[in-house]
C-alpha positions in Angstrom: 66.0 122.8 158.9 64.0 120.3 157.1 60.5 121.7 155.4 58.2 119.7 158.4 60.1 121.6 161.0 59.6 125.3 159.8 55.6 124.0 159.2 55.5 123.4 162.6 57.5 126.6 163.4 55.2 128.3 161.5 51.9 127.0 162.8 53.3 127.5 166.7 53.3 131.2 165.5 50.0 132.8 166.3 48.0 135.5 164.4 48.3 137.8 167.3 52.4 137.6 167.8 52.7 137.4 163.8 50.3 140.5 163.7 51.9 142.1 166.4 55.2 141.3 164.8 54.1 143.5 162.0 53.9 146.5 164.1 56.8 146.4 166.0 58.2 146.5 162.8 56.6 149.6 161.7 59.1 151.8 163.7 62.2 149.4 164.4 63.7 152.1 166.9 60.9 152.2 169.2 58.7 148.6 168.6 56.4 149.2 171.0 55.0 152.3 170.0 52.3 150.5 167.7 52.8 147.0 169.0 51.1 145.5 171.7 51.7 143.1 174.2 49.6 139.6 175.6 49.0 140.7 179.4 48.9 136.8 179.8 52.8 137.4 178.9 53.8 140.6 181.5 53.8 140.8 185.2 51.5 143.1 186.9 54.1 145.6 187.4 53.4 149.2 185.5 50.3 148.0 184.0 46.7 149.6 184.8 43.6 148.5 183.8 41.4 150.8 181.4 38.8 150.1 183.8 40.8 151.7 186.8 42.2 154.5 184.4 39.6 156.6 185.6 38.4 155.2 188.8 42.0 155.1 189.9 42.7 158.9 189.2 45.0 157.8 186.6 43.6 160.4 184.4 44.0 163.4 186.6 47.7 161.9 188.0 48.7 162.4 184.2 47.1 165.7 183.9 48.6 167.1 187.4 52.3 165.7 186.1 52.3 167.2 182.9 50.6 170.2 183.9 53.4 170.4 187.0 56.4 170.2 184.2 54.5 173.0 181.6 52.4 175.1 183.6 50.4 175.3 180.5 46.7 173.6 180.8 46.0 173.1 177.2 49.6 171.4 176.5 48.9 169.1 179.4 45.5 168.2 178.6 46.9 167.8 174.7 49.2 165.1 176.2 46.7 163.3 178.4 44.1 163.0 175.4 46.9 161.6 172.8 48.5 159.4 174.9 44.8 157.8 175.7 43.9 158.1 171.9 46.6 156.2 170.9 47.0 153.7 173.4 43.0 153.1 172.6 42.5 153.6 168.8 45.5 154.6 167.2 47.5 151.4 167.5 44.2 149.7 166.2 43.9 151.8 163.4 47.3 151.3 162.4 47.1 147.6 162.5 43.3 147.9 160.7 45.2 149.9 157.9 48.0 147.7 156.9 47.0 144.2 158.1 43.3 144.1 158.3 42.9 143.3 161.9 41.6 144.6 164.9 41.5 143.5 168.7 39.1 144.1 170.9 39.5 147.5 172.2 36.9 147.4 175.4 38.3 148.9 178.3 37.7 145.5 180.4 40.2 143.8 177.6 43.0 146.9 177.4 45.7 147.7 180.2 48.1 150.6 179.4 51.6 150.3 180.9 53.1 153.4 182.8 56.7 154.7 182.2 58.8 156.1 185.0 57.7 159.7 184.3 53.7 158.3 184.8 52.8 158.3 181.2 51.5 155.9 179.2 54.5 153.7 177.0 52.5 150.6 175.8 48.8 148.9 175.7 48.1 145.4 176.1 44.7 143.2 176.0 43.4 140.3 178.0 41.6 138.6 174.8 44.3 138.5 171.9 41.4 137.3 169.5 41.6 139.4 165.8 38.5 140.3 164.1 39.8 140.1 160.5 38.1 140.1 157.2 36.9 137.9 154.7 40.5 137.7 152.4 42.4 137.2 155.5 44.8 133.9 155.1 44.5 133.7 158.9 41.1 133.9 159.0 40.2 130.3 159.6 42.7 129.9 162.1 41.8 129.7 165.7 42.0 133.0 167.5 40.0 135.2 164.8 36.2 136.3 164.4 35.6 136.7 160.1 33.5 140.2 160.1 31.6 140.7 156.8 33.9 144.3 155.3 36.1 146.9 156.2 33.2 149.2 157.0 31.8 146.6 159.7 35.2 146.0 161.4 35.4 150.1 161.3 32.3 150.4 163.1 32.7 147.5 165.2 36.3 148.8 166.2 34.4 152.8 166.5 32.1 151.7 168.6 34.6 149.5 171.1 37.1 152.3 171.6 34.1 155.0 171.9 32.9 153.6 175.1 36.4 153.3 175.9 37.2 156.4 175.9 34.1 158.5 176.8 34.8 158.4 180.3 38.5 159.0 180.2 37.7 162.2 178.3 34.7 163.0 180.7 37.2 163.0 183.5 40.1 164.6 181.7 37.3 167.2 180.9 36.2 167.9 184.5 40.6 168.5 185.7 41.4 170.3 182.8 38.4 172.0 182.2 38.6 171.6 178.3 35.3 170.5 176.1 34.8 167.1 175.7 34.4 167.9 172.2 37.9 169.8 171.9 39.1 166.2 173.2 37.4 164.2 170.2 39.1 166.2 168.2 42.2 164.8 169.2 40.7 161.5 168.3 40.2 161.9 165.3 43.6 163.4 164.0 45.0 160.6 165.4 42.8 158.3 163.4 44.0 159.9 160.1 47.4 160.2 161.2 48.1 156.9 161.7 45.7 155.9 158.5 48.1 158.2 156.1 51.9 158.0 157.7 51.3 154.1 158.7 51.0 152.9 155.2 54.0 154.6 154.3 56.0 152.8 157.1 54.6 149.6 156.2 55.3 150.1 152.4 51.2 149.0 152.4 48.8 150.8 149.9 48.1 154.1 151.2 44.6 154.4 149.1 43.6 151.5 151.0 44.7 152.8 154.5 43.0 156.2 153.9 39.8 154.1 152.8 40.2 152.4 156.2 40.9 155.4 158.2 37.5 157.3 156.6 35.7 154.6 157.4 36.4 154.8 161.4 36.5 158.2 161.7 33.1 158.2 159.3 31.7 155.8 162.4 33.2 157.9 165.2 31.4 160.9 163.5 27.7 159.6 162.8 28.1 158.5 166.4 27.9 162.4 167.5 31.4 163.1 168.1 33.9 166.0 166.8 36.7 163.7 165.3 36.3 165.8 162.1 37.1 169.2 163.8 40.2 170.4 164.2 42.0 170.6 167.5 42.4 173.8 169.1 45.0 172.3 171.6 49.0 172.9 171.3 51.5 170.4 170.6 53.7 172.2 172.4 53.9 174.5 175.8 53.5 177.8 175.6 51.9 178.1 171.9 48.9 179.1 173.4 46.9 181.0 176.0 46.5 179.3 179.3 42.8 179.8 180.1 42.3 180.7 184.0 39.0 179.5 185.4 38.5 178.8 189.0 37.6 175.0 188.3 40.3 174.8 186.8 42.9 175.7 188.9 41.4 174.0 191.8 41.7 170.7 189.9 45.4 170.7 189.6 46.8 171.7 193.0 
């Protein structure tokens, strides 16, 4: 291949697939767990708008399957919340931590793809433009927005995925009847999760993806929310009391 062919090879690569390339790299036997896809790209099939996530009663479909398979409330609620904090946030976060960009995470530019059990297996977006930062090599290519710092693109990617996922959790809060805050929670151990194990995949400098990761969950926080408590939840059935309220039972037959 002469050296003007892989230029125009290279150039016909955009920042989104070379970014996204990056992540699906991250864990080679499941690439789609931090990857994410251009809905221009997929069919309709399996894939549910943000926007309808709650309007759709995809929220309490999830809860009502998982609680179905447990029987514990808190394990299915734990479930719900992850799988909506990591298709929101935590596949931004890893990307913010070890490349320096972010998509837009607005729940009018996300879709989340359903597997065959009715869970959540991938995230795509609408708008594949990056927000990337000033020492980006990309950055004056078409399809990015230059922010200022790492704090801004924090706060600017906090502040997206926030209204993002306030009323998922509002909902999952009224089926399951577990605090919104006890939900946030979950948010924000997913934020330092994938800020300290990321790097480590991506053989990227984990002082730098901690710095990252404090900055969002430092934006999260001064925005009122309880992404620096621990969760109470389980990772696993049974670990736990399952609390019975009336409201609660109600919502899941």
């Amino acid at each position: 291949m002469t050296s003007s062919t892989q230029g125009e090879t290279t150039a016909a690569v955009s920042v989104f697939d070379e970014t996204v390339g990056v992540l699906a790299g991250l864990r080679p036997g499941y690439p789609k767990f931090y990857s994410l896809a251009d809905l221009s790209t997929q069919s309709r099939r399996r894939w549910v708008p943000l926007e309808r996530a709650v309007s759709g009663g995809r929220v309490e479909l999830m809860f009502r399957n998982y609680f179905a398979e447990s029987g514990d409330l808190r394990f299915a609620t734990y479930l719900v919340a992850d799988a909506f904090a990591h298709g929101v946030l935590g596949r931004a976060v890893a990307s913010f931590v070890t490349t320096g960009r972010v998509w837009d995470t607005g729940a009018e530019n996300l879709a989340v793809r359903t597997d065959i059990e009715g869970g959540l297996d991938w995230a795509g977006v609408r708008d594949t433009t990056l927000r990337v930062l000033p020492g980006d090599p990309a950055a004056p290519a078409p399809g990015t927005v230059v922010l200022p710092c790492e704090e801004a693109l924090a706060y600017w990617l906090a502040c997206r995925s926030r209204a993002t996922l306030a009323p998922v959790f509002d909902r999952l809060s009224e089926v399951s009847t577990c605090d919104v805050d006890t939900l946030w929670s979950t948010v924000g151990e997913c934020v330092l999760g994938a800020a300290t194990i990321v790097p480590t995949f991506a053989a990227t400098s984990p002082e730098v993806g901690y710095r990252r990761g404090q900055y969002v969950l430092k934006a999260l926080h001064d925005a009122g929310l309880a992404v620096r408590t621990r969760s109470a939840l389980p990772r696993t059935p049974g670990s736990g009391p399952i609390p019975v309220r009336d409201r609660g039972w109600r919502s899941v037959r």
